[in-house]
Residue frames relative to the residue before (quaternion, step in Angstrom):
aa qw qx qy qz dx dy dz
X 1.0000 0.0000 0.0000 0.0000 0.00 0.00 0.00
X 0.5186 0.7182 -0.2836 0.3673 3.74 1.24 -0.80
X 0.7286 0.4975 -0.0654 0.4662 2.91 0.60 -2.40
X 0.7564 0.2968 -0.1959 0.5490 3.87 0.87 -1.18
X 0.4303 0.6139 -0.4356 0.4982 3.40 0.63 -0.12
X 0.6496 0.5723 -0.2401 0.4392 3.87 0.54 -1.43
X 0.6012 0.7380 -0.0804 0.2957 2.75 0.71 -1.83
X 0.8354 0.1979 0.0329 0.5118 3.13 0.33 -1.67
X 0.6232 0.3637 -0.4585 0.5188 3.60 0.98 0.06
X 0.5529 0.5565 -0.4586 0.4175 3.81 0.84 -0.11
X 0.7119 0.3985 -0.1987 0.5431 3.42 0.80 -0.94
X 0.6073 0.4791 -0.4125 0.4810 3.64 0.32 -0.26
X 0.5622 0.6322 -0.3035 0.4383 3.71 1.37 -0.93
X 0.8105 0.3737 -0.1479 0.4262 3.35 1.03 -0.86
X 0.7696 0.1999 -0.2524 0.5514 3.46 1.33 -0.21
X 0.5088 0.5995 -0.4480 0.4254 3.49 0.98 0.60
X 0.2219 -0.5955 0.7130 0.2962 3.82 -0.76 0.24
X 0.7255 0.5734 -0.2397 0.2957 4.18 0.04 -0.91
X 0.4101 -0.7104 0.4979 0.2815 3.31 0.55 1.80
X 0.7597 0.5376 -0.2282 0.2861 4.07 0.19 -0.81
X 0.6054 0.5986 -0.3897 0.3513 2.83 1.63 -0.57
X 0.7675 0.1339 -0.0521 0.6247 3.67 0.86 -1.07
X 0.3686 0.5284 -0.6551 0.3947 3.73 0.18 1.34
X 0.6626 0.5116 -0.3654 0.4072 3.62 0.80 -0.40
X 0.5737 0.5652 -0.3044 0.5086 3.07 1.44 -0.72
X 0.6753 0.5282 -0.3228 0.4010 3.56 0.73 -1.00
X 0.6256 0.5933 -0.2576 0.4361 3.19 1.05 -1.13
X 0.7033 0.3259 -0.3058 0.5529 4.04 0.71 -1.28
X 0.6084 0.5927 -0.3984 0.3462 3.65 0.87 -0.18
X 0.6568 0.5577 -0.2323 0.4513 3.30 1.46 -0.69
X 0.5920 0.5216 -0.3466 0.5073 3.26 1.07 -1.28
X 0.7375 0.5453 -0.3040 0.2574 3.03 0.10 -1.54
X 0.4609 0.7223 -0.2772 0.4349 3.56 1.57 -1.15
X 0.8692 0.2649 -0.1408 0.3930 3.09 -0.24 -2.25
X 0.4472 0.7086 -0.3937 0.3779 3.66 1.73 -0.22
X 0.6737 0.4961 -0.1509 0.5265 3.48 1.00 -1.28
X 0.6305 0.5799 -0.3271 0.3991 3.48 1.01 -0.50
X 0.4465 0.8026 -0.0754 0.3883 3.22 1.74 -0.63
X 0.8261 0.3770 0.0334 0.4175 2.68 0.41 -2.19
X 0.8725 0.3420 -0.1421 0.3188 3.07 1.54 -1.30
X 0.1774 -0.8635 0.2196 0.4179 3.32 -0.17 -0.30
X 0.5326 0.4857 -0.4612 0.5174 3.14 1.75 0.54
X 0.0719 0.8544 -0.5137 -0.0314 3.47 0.81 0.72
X 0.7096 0.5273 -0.3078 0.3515 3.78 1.01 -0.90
X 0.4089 0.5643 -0.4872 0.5262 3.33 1.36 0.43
X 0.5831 0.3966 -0.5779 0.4108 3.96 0.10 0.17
X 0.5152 0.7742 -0.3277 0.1668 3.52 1.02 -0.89
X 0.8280 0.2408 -0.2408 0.4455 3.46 0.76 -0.03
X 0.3359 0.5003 -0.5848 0.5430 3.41 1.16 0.99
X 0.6528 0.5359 -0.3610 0.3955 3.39 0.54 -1.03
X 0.7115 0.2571 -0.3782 0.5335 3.83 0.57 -0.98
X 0.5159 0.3172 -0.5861 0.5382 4.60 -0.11 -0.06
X 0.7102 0.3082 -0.5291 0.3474 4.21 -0.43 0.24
X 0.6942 0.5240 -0.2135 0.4450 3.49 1.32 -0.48
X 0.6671 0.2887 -0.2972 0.6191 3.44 1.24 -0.19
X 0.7258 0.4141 -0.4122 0.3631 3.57 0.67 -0.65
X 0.5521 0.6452 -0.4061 0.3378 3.56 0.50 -1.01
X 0.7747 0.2383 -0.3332 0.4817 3.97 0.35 -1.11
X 0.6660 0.4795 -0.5089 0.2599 4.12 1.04 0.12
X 0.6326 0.5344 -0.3704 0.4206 3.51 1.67 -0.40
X 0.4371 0.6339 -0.3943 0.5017 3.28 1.54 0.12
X 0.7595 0.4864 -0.2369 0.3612 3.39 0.52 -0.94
X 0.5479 0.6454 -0.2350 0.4775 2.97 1.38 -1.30
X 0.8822 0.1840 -0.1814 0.3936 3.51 0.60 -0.91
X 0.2958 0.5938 -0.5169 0.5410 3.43 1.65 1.10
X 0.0437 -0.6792 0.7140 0.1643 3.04 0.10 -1.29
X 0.8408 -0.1148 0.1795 0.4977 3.53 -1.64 -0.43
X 0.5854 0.4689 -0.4617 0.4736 3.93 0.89 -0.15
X 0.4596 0.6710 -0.4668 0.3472 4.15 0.78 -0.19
X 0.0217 -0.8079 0.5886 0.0187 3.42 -0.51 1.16
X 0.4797 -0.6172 0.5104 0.3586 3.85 -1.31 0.63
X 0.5593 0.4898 -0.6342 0.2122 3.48 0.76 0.65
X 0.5973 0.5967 -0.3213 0.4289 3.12 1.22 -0.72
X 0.6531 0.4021 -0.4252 0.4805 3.86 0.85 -0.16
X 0.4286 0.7068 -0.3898 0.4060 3.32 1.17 -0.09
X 0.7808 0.1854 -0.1054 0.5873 3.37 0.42 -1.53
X 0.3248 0.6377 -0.4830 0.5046 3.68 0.75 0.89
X 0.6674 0.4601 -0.1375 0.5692 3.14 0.56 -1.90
X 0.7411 0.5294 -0.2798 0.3038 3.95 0.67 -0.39
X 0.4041 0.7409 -0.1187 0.5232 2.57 1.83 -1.39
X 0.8947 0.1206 -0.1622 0.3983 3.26 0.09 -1.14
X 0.6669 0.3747 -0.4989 0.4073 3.74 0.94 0.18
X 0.4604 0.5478 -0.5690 0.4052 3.59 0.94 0.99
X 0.7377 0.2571 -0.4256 0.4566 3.60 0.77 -0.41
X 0.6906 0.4631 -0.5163 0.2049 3.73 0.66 0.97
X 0.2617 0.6799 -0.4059 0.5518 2.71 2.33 0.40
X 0.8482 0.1283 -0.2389 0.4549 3.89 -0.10 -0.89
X 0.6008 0.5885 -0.4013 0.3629 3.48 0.62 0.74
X 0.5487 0.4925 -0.2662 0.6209 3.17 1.84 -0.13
X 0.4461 0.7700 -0.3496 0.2931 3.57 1.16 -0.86
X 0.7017 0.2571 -0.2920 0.5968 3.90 0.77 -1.79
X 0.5657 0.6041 -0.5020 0.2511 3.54 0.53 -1.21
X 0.6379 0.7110 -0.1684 0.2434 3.69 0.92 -1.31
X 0.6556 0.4599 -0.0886 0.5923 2.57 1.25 -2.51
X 0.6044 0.5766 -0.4071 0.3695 3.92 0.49 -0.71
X 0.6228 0.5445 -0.3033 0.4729 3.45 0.62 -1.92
X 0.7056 0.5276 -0.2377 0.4091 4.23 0.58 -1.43
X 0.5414 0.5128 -0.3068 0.5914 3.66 1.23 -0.57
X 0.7025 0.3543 -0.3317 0.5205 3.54 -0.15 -1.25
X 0.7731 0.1885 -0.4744 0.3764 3.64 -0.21 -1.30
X 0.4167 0.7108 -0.4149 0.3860 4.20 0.66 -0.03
X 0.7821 0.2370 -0.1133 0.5650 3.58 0.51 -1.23
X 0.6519 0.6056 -0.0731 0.4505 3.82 1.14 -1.34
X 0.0567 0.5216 -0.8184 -0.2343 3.74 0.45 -1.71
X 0.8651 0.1780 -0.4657 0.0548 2.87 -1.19 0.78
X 0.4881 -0.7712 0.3517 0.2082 3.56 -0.01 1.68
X 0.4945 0.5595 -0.5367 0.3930 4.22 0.96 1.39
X 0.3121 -0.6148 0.6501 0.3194 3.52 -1.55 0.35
X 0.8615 0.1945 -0.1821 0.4323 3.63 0.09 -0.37
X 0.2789 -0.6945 0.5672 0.3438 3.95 -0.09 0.65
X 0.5967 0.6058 -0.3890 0.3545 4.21 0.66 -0.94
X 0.9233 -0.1127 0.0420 0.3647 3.45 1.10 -0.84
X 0.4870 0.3649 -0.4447 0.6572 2.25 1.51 2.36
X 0.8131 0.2221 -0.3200 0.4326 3.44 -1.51 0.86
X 0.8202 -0.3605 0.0908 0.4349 3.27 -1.03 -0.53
X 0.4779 0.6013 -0.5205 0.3729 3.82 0.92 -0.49
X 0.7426 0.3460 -0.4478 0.3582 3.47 -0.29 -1.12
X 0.5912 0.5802 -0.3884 0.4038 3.83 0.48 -1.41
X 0.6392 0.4064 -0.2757 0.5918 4.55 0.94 -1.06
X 0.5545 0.5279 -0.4322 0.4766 3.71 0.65 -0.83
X 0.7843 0.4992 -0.2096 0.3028 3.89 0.35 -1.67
X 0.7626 0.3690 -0.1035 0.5211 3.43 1.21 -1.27
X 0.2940 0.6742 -0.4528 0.5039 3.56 1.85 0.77
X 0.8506 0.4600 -0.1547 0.2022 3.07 0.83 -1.78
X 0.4672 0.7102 -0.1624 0.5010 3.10 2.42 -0.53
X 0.7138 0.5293 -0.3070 0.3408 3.35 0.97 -0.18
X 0.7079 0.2308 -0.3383 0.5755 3.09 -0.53 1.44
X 0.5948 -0.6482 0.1902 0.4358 3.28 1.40 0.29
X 0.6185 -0.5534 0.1732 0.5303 3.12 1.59 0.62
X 0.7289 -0.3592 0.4065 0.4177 3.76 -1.58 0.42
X 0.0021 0.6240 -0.7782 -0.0710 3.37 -1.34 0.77
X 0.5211 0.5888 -0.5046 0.3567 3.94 0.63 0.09
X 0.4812 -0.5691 0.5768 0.3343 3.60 -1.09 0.61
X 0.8912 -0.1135 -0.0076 0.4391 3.85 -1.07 0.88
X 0.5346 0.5307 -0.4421 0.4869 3.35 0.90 1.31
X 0.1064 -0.8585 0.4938 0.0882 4.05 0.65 1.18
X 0.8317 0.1393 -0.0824 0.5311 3.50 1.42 0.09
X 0.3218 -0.8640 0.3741 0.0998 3.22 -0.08 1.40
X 0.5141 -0.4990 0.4879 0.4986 3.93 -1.07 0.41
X 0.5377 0.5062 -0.4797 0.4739 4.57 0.78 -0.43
X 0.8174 0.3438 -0.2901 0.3599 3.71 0.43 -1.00
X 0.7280 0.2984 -0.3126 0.5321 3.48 0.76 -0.19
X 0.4671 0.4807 -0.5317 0.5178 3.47 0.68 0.87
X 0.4871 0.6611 -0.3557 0.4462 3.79 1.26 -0.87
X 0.7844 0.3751 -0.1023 0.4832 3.45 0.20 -2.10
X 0.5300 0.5367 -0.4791 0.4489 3.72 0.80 -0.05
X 0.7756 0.3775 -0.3317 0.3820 3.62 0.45 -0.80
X 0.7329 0.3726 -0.3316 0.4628 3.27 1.34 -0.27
X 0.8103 0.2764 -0.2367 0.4592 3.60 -0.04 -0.57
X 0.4286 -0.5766 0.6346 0.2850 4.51 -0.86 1.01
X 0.7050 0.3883 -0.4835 0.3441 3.66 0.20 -0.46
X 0.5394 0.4246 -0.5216 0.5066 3.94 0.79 -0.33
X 0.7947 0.4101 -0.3757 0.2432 3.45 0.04 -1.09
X 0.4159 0.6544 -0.4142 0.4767 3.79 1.45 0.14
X 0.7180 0.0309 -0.2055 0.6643 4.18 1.19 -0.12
X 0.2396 0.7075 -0.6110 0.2622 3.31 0.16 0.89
X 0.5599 0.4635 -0.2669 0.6328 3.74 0.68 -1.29
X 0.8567 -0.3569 -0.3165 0.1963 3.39 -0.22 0.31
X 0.1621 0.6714 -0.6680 0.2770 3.41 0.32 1.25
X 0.8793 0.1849 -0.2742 0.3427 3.22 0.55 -0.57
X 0.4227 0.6872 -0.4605 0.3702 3.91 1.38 0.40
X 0.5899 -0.5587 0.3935 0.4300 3.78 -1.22 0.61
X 0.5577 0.6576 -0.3742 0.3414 3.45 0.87 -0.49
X 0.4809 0.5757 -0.3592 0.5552 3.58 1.41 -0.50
X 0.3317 -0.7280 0.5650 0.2019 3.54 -0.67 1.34
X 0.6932 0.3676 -0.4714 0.4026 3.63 0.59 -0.05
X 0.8471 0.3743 -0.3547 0.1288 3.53 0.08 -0.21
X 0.5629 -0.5957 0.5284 0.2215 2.84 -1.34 1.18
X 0.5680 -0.6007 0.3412 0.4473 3.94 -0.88 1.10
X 0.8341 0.1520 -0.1485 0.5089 3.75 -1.47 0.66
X 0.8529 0.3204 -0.0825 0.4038 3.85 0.84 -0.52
X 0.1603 -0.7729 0.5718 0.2235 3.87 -0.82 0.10
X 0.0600 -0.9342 0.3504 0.0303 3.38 0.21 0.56
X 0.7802 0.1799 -0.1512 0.5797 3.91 -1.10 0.89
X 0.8257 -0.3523 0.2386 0.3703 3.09 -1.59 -0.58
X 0.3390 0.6448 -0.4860 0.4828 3.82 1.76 0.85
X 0.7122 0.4212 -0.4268 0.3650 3.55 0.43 -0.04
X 0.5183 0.5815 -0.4051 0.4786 3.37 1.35 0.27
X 0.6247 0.3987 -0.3548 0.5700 3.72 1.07 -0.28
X 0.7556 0.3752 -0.3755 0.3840 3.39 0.01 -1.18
X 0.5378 0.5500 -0.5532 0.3197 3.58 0.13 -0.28
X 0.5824 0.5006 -0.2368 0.5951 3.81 1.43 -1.79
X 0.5981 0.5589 -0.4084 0.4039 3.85 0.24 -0.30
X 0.7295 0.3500 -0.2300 0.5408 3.31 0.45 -1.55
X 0.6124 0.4554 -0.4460 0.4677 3.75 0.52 -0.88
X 0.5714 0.6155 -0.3486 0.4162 3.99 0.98 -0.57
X 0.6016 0.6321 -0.1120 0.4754 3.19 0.94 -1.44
X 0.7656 0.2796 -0.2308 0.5315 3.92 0.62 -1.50
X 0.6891 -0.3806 0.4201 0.4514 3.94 0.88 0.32
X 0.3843 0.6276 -0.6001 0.3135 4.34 0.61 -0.21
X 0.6824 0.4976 -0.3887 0.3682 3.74 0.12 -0.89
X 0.5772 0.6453 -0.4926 0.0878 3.42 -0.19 -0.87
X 0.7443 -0.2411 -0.2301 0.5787 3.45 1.57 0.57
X 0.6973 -0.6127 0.1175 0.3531 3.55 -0.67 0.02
X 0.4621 0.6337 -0.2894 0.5487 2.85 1.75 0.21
X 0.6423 0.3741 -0.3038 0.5960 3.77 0.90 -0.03
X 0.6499 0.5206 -0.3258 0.4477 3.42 1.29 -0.07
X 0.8141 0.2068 -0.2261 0.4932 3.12 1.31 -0.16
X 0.4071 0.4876 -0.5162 0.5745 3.13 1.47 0.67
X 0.5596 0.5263 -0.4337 0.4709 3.99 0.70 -0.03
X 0.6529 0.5064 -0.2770 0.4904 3.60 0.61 -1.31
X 0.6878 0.4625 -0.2223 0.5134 3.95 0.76 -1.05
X 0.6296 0.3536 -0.4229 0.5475 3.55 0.72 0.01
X 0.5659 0.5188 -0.3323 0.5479 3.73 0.56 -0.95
X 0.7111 0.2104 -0.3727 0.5578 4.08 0.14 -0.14
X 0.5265 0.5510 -0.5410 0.3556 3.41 0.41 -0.24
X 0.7548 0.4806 -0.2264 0.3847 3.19 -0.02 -1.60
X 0.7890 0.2876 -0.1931 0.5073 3.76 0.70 -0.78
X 0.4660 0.4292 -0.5160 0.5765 3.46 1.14 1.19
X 0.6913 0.5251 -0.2429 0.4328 3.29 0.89 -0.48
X 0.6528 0.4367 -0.2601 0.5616 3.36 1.37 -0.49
X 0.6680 0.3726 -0.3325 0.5517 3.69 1.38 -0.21
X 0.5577 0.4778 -0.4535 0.5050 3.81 1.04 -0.41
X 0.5547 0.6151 -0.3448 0.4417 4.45 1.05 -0.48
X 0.2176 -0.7367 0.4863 0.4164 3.06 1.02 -1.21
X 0.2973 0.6795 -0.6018 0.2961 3.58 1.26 0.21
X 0.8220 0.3398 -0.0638 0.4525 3.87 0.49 -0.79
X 0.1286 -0.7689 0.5883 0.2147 3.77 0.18 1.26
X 0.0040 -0.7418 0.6639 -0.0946 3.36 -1.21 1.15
X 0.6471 -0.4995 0.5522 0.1639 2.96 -1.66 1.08
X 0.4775 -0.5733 0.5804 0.3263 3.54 -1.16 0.99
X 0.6311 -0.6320 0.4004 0.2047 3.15 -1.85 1.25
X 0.5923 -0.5906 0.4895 0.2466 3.42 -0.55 0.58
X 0.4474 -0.6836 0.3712 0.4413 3.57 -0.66 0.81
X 0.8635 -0.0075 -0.1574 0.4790 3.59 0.49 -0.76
X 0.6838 -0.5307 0.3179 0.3869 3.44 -1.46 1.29
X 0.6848 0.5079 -0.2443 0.4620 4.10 1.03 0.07
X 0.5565 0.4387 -0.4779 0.5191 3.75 0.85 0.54
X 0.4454 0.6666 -0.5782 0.1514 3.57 0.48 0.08
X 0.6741 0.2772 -0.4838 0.4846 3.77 0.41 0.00
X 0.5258 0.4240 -0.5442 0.4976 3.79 0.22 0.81
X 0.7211 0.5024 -0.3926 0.2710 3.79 0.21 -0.56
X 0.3839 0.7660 -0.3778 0.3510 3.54 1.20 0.13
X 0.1571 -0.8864 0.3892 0.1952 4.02 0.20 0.74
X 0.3271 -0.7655 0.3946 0.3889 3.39 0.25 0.67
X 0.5312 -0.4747 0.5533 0.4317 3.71 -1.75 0.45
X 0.7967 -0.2874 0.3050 0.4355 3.32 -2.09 0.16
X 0.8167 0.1769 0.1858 0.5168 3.06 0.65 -2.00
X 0.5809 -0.5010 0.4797 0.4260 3.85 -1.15 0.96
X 0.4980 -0.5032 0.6067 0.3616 3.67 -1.81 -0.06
């Protein structure tokens, strides 16, 4: 609905004179956007269909105007689209104002915002990152950050006991090491609001930036952004 939605208020922008014709479009194209942005959390993967419909649409437009292409129409193009980044920020906004309202703390997704993801990412760097196929944190690297940093060793006891529904013997595996980590931190009391949850997560990257900025911890250069850490994992030669 996003991608076509885009689509059709971009293009309607250019061959419509009738501000109405493709504001509605712009408008379900936004919502519909900042709606999905929400829900998902690999949302920035739509992101580059979205920018070939945004750069291509007004050159294949041009292309077939030729010398008839007029800057009103790039005008109400150029409108077009800062309504659907007007109503695509809108829920993202109204959400972020609720949570930091009800919550204190001003995030829509805890997975990929504030401090978890950024402790989640600079987990995975240690030891120079996973070489295990679908394992973004090895039993070597969180055995590492235990000796250095009291905030790992506060869910240690159980992150790593059988009683921990995620783990899988000797191993935490796939996208389960993104819960259990929030589990155990759940488990040692971190939740009791979201602020202590992300003042918990921010100590926990501290300490294990600090143990890799010491050199006590050989670590893998930081990833540009504190959110690719369940992508930085290199896969082995060959599945297990």
């Amino acid at each position: 609905l996003f991608v076509s939605a885009v689509f059709l208020a971009l293009h309607l922008a250019l061959t419509r004179r009738r501000w109405w014709s493709w504001a509605g479009a712009a408008i379900l194209a936004g919502a519909s956007g900042g709606v999905y942005w929400l829900c998902r959390e690999e949302g920035a993967t739509i992101l580059p269909g979205i920018a070939i419909i945004v750069i291509g649409t007004p050159l294949l437009w041009g292309r077939a105007r030729g010398q008839q292409a007029r800057l009103g129409a790039l005008g109400r193009y150029g409108c077009a689209l800062a309504l659907v980044g007007v109503t695509f920020a809108a829920p993202i906004v109204a959400v972020r104002a609720l949570n930091a309202q009800h919550y204190g703390v001003s995030i829509a997704t805890e997975t990929t915002e504030g401090s978890y993801p950024a402790a989640y990412a600079d987990w995975t760097r240690v030891g120079g990152a996973s070489t295990t196929h679908y394992v973004p944190i090895t039993t070597a690297q969180r055995l590492a950050v235990y000796r250095v940093s009291p905030a790992a060793r506060e869910i240690e006891t159980f992150l790593e006991q059988p009683a921990n529904p995620f783990y899988d013997p000797k191993r935490l595996t796939g996208a389960k090491t993104v819960w259990a980590i929030r589990d155990a931190a759940a488990h040692a009391g971190k939740y009791s609001s979201a602020a202590q949850a992300q003042a918990y997560f921010a100590r926990l990257d501290a300490e294990i930036n600090a143990g890799c900025d010491s050199g006590v911890l050989a670590c893998a250069p930081r990833p540009p952004s504190d959110r690719c850490g369940p992508r930085r994992a290199r896969p082995a030669s060959r599945p297990p």
